[in-house]
N, C-alpha and C positions, 0 to 999 in steps of 0.2 A: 354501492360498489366499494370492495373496501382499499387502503391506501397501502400503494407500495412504497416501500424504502431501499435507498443507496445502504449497504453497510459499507462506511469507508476503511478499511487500515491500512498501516503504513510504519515503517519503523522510525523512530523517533530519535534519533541521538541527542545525550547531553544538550549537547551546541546547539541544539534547534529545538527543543521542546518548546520553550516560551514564544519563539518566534514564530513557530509552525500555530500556538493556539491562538495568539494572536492573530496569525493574518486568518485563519477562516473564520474569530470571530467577526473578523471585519467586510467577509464574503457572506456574512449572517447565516455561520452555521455552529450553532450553539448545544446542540448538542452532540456534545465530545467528550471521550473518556480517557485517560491518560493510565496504562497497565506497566506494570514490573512485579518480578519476582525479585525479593529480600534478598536471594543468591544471587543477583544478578541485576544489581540498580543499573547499569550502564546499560542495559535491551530494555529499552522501554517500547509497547506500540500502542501508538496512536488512534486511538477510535473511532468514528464519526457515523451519525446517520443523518439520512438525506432524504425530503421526501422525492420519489424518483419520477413525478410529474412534472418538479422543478430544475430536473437534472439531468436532460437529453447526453446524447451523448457528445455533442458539439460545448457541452457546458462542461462535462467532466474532462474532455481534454485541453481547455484554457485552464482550467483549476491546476490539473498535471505542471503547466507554462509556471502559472503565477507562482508555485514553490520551487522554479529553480534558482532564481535567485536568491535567496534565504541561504539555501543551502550553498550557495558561489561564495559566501561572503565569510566564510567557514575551512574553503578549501575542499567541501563536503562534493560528493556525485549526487545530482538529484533524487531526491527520497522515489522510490516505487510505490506505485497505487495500487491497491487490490481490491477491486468494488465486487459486492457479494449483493446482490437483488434476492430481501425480502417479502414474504407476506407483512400485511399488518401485524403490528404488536405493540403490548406497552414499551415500548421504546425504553422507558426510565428503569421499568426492573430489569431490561438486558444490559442499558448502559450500568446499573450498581452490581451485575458481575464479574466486572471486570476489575472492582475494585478488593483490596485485601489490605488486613495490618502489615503496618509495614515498621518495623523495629531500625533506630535508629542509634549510632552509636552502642555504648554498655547499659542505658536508663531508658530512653525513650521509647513511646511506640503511639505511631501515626494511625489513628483505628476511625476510618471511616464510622460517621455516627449510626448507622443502623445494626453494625454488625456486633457482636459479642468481644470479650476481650478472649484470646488464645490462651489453654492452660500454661502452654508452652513459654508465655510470654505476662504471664501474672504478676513476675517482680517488677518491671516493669511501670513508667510512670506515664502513663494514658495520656495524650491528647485525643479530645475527639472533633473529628470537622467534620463537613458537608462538604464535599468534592466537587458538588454540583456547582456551587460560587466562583468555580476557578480560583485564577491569584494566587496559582502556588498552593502546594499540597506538603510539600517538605520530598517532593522527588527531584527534583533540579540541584546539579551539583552545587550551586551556590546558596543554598538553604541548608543542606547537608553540611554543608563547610561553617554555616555560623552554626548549627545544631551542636557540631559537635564540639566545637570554640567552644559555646556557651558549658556545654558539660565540661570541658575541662577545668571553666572558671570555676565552677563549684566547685570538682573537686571528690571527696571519697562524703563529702557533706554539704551543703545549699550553697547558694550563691550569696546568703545572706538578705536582712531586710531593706535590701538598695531598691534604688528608683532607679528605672530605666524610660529609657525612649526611642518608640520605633518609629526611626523615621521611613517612609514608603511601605509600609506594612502588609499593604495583600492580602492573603487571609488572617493574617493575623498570629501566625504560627511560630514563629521568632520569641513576640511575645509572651506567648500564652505557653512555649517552653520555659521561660523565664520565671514565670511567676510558677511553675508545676515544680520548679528547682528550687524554690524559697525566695525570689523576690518578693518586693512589700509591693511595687504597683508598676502596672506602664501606663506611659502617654502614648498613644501613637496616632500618627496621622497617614493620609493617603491624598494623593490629588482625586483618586478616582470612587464616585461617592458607591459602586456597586462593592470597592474594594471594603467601603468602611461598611456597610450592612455585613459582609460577610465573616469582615474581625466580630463583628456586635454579635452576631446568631453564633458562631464556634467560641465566644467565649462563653457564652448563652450553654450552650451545651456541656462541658465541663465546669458548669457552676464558680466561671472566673467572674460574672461581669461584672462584681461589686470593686475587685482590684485593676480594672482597666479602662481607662477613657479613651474614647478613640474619637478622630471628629475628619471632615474633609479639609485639606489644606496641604501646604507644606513646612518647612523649616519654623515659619513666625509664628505657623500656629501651633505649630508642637511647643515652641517657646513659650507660648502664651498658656497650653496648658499643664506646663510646668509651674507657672505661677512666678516668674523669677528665681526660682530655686534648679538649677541646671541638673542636669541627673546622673547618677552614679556610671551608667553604662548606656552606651549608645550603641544601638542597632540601624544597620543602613547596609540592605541588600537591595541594591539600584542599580545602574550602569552607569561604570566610569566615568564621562563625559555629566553628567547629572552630578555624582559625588564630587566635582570637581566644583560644576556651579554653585555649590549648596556650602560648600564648605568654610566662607568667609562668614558663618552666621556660625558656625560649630561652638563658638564659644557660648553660646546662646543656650543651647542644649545638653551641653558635658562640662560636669564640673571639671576645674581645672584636676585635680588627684583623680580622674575618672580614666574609663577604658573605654575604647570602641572597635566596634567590630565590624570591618566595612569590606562585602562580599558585593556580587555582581560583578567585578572583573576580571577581564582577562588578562593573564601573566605579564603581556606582553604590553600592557596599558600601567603597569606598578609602577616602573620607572617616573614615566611622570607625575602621576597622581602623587608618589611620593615628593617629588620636587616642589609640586605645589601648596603640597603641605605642611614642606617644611617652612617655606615664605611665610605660611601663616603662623606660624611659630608651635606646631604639628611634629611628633616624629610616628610617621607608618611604616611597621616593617612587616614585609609576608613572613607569613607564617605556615599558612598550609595553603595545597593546592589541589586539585583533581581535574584530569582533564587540559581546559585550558582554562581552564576559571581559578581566579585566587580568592587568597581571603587574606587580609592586612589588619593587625592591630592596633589602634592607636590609641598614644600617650600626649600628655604637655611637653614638649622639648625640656629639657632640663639647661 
């Protein structure tokens, strides 16, 4: 007999992408495909299949429940569900059509790994991932927001042969634009060890992983594989409340003459995190924003 499946979609906003993959990874529904068009990063929808012997319909409409709070916490109207009952199919060649390059700022372009690089987008400087690992793909406004930071530190030319350090990495994509712009190396760590297989394999794929070490950990052990020697530039795209606990160890990982570039928060969260940073003798100021998400610079207070 063969298996039927839920198609799930739903529109995704900004503000809920992470939250929204997160909880159905934690409903154990893993496979999920996250779609935008390049015109139009802010419509993103959200994919899912289900298999649909596991998913009566008294299961689909708690599922409905469990995303309205995500969305409450936002300001947001609960997301709509649209379930589409499949025949069997390879599920993974319909979940990778949904995926497309996705060009980032003036240099970059996000190119799922199986797909071709675009004539259209040949000047361009390739990352390739695997989508499938989750952790951030570089569509979430606050990856976008250090993407384009990072290009600006370079510049009309690299970023130079600096050491960086990502702290909370994900897929590793922060990174692994770093070193495509002319860094010399990153360290970066993850608390979550699927996070750090997935940096290892997409740096694996763009033939980075002799300039990047990555390991499970946070803050001490990014310290630790820095060697004592603090880094030119620090990366930490996390949530507020996290960058705040983490932050009495920063001297640890950025040299004092260094810059950081610390996204995952929301506007309205700056205020503090800035105050807290100045205690530790930090100055962050926003710089860019989209959405409600920021993105803050920081320097050694002078």
């Amino acid at each position: 007999m063969s298996l039927a499946w839920w198609r799930l979609e739903l529109l995704a906003p900004p503000e809920l992408e992470e939250s929204l993959v997160w909880k159905l990874e934690m409903l154990g529904i893993s496979r999920v495909a996250l779609h935008h068009t390049p015109n139009a990063p802010e419509r993103r929808q959200l994919v899912a299949w289900l298999p649909a012997s596991d998913w009566p319909q008294a299961e689909r409409e708690q599922l409905q429940w469990a995303l309205v709070p995500l969305a409450a916490t936002f300001g947001l109207p609960p997301p709509s569900l649209a379930w589409v009952l499949q025949d069997d199919e390879d599920w993974n060649l319909s979940w990778k059509q949904h995926w497309q390059a996705d060009p980032v700022g003036e240099r970059l372009l996000i190119l799922p790994a199986w797909l071709p690089v675009p004539p259209e987008h040949g000047h361009r400087l390739v990352m390739r991932i695997d989508p499938g690992s989750a952790f951030g793909t570089g569509s979430h406004p606050t990856t976008r927001l250090c993407l384009e930071a990072l290009e600006q530190l370079a510049g009309p030319g690299s970023l130079g042969p600096i050491r960086v350090a990502d702290l909370g990495c994900g897929s590793g994509v922060l990174g692994l634009a770093a070193l495509l712009q002319g860094a010399a190396s990153v360290a970066a760590v993850d608390r979550d060890a699927l996070a750090v297989r997935a940096t290892a394999e997409n740096a694996a794929l763009g033939g980075l992983q002799e300039r990047l070490r990555v390991r499970q950990g946070s803050v001490e052990v990014l310290a630790e594989l820095l060697a004592g020697e603090p880094a030119d530039l620090l990366l930490c795209n996390i949530l507020a409340p996290v960058i705040e606990a983490l932050a009495p160890a920063f001297d640890t990982v950025l040299a004092p003459g260094g810059v950081g570039l610390l996204s995952g928060l929301l506007v309205s969260q700056a205020p503090r995190l800035q105050q807290v940073l100045a205690e530790l003798g930090w100055q962050a100021v926003l710089t860019a924003q989209q959405s409600q998400w920021g993105l803050m610079m920081l320097h050694k207070a002078r």
